[in-house]
GUDO-330575 format. One line per field, with one value per residue: y, z, x of N, C-alpha, C, O in turn; residue in one letter; residue number from 1. Coordinates in nm, 2 decimals, decimal comma. Layout:
# GUDO-330575
n_py = Y; ...
n_pz = Z; ...
n_px = X; ...
ca_py = Y; ...
ca_pz = Z; ...
ca_px = X; ...
c_py = Y; ...
c_pz = Z; ...
c_px = X; ...
o_py = Y; ...
o_pz = Z; ...
o_px = X; ...
r = A; ...
k = NUM; ...
***
This chain:
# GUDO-330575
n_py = -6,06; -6,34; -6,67; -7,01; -7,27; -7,62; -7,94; -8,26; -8,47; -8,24; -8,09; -8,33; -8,38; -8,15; -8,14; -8,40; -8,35; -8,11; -8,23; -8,44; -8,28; -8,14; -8,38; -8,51; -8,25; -8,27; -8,53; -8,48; -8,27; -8,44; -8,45; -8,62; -8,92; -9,27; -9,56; -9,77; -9,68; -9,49; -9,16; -8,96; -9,01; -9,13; -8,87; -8,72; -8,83; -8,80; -8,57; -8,54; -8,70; -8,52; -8,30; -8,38; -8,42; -8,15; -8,03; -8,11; -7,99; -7,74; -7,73; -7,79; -7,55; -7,36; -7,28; -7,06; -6,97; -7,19; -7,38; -7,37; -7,30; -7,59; -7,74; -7,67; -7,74; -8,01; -8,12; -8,02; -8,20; -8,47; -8,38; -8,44; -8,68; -8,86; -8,74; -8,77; -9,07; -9,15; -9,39; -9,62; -9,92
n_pz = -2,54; -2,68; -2,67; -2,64; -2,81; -2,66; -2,71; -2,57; -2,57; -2,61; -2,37; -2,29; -2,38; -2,31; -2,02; -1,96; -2,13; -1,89; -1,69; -1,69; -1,75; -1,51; -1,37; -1,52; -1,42; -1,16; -1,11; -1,23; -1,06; -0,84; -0,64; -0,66; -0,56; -0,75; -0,67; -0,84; -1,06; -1,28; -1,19; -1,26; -1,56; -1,72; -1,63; -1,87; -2,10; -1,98; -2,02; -2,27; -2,39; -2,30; -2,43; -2,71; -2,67; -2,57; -2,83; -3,02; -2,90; -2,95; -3,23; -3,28; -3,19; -3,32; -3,17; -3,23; -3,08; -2,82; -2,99; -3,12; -2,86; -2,71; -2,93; -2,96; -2,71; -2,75; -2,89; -2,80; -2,57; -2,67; -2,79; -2,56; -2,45; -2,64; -2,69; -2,39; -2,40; -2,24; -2,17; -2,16; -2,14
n_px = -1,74; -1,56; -1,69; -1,53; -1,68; -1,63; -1,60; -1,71; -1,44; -1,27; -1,24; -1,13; -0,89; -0,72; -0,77; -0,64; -0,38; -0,25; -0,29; -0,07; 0,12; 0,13; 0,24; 0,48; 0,63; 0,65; 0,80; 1,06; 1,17; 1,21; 1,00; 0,84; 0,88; 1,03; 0,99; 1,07; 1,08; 1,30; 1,21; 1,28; 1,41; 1,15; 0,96; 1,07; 0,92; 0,67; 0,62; 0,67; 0,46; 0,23; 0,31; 0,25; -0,05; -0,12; -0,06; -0,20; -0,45; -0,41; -0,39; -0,65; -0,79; -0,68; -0,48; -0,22; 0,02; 0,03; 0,06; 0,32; 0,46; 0,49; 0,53; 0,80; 0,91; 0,83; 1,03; 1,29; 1,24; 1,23; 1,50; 1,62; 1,61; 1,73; 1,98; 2,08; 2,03; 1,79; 1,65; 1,33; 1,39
ca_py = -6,17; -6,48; -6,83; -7,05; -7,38; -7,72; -8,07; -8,35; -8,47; -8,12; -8,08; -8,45; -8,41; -8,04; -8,18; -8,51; -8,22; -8,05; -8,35; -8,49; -8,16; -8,11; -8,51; -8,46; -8,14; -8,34; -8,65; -8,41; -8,18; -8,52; -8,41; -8,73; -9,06; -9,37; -9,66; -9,94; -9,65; -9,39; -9,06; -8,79; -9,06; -9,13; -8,71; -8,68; -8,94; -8,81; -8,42; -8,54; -8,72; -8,42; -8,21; -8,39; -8,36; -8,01; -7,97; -8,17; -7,91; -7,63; -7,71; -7,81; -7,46; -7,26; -7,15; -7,12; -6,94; -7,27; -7,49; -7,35; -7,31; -7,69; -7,77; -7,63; -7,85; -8,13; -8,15; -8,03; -8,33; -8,56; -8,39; -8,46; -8,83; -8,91; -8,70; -8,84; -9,20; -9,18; -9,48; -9,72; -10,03
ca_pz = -2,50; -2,71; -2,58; -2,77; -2,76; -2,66; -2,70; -2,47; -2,62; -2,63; -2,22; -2,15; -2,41; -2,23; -1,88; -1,94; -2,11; -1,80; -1,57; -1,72; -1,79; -1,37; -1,30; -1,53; -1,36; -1,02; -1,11; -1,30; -0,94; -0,72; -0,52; -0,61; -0,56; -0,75; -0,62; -0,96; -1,19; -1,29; -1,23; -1,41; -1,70; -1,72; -1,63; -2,02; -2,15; -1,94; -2,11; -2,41; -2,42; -2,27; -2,57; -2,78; -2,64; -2,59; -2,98; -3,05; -2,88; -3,02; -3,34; -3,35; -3,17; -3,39; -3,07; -3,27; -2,99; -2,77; -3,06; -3,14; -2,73; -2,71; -3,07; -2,94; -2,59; -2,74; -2,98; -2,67; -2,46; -2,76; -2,83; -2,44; -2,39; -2,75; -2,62; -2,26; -2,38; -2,14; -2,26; -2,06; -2,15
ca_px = -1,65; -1,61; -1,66; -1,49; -1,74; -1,56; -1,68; -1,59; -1,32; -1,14; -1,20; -1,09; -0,73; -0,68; -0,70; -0,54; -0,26; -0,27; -0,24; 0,03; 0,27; 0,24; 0,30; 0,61; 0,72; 0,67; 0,87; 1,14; 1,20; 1,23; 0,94; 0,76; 0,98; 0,95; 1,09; 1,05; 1,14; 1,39; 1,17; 1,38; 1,42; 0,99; 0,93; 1,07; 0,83; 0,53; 0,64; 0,67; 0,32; 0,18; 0,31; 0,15; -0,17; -0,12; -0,02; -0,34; -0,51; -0,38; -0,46; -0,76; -0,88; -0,61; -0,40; -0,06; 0,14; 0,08; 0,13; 0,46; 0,53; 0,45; 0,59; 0,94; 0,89; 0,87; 1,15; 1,36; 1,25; 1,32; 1,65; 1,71; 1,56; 1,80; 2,14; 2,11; 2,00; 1,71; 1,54; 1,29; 1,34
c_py = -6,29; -6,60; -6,91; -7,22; -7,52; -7,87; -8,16; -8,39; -8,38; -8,08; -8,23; -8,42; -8,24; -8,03; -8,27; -8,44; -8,17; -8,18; -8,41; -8,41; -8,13; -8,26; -8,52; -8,38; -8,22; -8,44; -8,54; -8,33; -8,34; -8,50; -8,58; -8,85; -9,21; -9,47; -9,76; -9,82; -9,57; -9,23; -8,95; -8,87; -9,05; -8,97; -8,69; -8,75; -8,87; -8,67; -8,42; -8,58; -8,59; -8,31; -8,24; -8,35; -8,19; -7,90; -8,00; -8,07; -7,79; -7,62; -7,71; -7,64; -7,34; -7,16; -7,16; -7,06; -7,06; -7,39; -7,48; -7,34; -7,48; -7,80; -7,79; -7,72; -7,97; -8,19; -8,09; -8,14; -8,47; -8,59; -8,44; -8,61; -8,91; -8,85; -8,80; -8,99; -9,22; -9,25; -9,60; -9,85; -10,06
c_pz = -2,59; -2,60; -2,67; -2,69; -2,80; -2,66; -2,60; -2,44; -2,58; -2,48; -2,18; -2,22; -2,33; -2,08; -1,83; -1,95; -1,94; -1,66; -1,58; -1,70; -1,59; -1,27; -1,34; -1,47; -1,23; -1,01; -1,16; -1,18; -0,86; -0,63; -0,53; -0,63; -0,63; -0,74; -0,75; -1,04; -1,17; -1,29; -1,30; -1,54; -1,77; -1,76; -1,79; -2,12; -2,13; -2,02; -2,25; -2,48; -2,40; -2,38; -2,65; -2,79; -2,65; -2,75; -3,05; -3,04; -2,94; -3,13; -3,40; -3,31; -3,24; -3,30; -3,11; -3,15; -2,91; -2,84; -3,10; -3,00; -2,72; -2,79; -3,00; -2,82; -2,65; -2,84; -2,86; -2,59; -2,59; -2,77; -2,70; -2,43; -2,53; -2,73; -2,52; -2,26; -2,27; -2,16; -2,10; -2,05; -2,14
c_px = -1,68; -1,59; -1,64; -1,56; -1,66; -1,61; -1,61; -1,43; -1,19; -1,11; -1,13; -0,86; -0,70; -0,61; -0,59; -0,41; -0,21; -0,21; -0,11; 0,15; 0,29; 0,29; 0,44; 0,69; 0,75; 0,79; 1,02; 1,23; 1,24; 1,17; 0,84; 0,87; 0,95; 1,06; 1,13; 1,10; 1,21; 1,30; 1,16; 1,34; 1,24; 0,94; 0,95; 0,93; 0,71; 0,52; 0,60; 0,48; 0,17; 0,16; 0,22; 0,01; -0,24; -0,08; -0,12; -0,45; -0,54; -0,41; -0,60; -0,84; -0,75; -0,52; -0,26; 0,04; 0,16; 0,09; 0,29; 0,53; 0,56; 0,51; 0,79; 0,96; 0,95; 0,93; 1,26; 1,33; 1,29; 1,44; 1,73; 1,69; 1,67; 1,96; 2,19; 2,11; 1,93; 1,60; 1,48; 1,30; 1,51
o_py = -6,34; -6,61; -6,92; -7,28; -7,54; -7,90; -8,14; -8,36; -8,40; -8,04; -8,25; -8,43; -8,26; -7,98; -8,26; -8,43; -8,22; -8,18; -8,43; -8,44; -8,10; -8,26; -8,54; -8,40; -8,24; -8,44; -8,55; -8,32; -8,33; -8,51; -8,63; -8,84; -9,27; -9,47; -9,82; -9,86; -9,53; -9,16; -8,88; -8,83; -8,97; -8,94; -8,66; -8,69; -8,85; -8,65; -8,34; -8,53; -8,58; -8,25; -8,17; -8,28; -8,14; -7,78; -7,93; -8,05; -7,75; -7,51; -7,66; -7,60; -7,22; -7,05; -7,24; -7,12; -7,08; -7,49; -7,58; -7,36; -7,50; -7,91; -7,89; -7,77; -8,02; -8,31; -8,18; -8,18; -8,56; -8,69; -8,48; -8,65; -9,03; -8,92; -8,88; -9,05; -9,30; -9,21; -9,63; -9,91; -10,18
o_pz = -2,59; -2,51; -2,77; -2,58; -2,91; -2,56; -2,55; -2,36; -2,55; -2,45; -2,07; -2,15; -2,26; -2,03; -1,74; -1,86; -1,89; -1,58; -1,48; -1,64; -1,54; -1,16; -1,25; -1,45; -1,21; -0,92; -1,07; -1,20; -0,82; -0,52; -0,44; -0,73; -0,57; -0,78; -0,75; -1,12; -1,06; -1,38; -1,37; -1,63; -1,86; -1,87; -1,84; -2,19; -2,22; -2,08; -2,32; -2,57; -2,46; -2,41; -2,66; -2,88; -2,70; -2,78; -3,14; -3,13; -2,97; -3,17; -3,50; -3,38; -3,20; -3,32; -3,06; -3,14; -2,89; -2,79; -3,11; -3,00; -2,71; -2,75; -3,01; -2,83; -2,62; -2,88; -2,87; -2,53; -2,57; -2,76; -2,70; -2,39; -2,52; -2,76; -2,53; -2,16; -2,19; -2,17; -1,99; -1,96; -2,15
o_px = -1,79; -1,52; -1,70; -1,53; -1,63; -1,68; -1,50; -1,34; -1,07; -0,99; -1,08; -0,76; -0,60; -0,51; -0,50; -0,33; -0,10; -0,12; -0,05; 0,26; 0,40; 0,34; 0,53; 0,80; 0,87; 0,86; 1,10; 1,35; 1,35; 1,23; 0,79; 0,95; 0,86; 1,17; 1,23; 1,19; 1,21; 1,33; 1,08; 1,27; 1,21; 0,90; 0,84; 0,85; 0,63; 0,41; 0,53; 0,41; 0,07; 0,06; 0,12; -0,05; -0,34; -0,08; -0,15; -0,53; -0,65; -0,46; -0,65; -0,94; -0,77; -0,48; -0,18; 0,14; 0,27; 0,12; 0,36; 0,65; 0,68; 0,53; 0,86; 1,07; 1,06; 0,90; 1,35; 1,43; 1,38; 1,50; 1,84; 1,80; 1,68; 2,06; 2,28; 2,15; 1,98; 1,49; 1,54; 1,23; 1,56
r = X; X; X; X; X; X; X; X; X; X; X; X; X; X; X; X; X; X; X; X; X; X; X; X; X; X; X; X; X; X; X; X; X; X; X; X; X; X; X; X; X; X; X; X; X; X; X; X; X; X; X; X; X; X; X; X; X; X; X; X; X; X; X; X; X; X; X; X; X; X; X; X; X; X; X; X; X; X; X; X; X; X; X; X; X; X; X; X; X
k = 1; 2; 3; 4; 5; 6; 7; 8; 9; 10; 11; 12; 13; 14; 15; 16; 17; 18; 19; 20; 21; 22; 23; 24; 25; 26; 27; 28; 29; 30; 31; 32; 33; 34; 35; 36; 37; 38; 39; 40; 41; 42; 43; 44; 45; 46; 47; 48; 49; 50; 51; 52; 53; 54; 55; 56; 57; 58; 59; 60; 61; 62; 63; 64; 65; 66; 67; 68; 69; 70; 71; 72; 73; 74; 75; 76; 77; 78; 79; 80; 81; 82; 83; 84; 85; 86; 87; 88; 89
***
């Protein structure tokens, strides 16, 4: 079995990954409600920063299937947050 050894860093951008991609999904469903902002509009934002992270990840430990899963995300949430004009400001 390998174990592929991780430094801080690579557990904190994985989780933060991770935290983010199911606060997006949450806000994106309308299971969480926000009163001051537009949820659905934000959800793209929180996806997209998420990608990142998770493309960060992927490279640095050589995982190209979830750099190109991740990769393809988040030029789909771009192309959506620049179609729909789902801007925050």
């Amino acid at each position: 079995m390998h174990v592929i050894e991780k430094e801080l860093k690579d557990h904190v951008i994985e989780w933060a990954a991770t935290l983010l991609t199911m606060l997006g999904a949450l806000l994106n469903s309308g299971l969480i409600a926000l009163r001051a902002l537009d949820g659905f509009t934000l959800s793209f934002y929180i996806w997209s920063i998420s990608n990142i992270l998770w493309i960060t990840f992927a490279l640095k430990h050589k995982h190209w299937g979830v750099f190109i899963t991740f990769g393809a995300l988040l030029i789909i949430n771009l192309l959506s947050i620049f179609q729909n004009k789902l801007w925050l400001w």
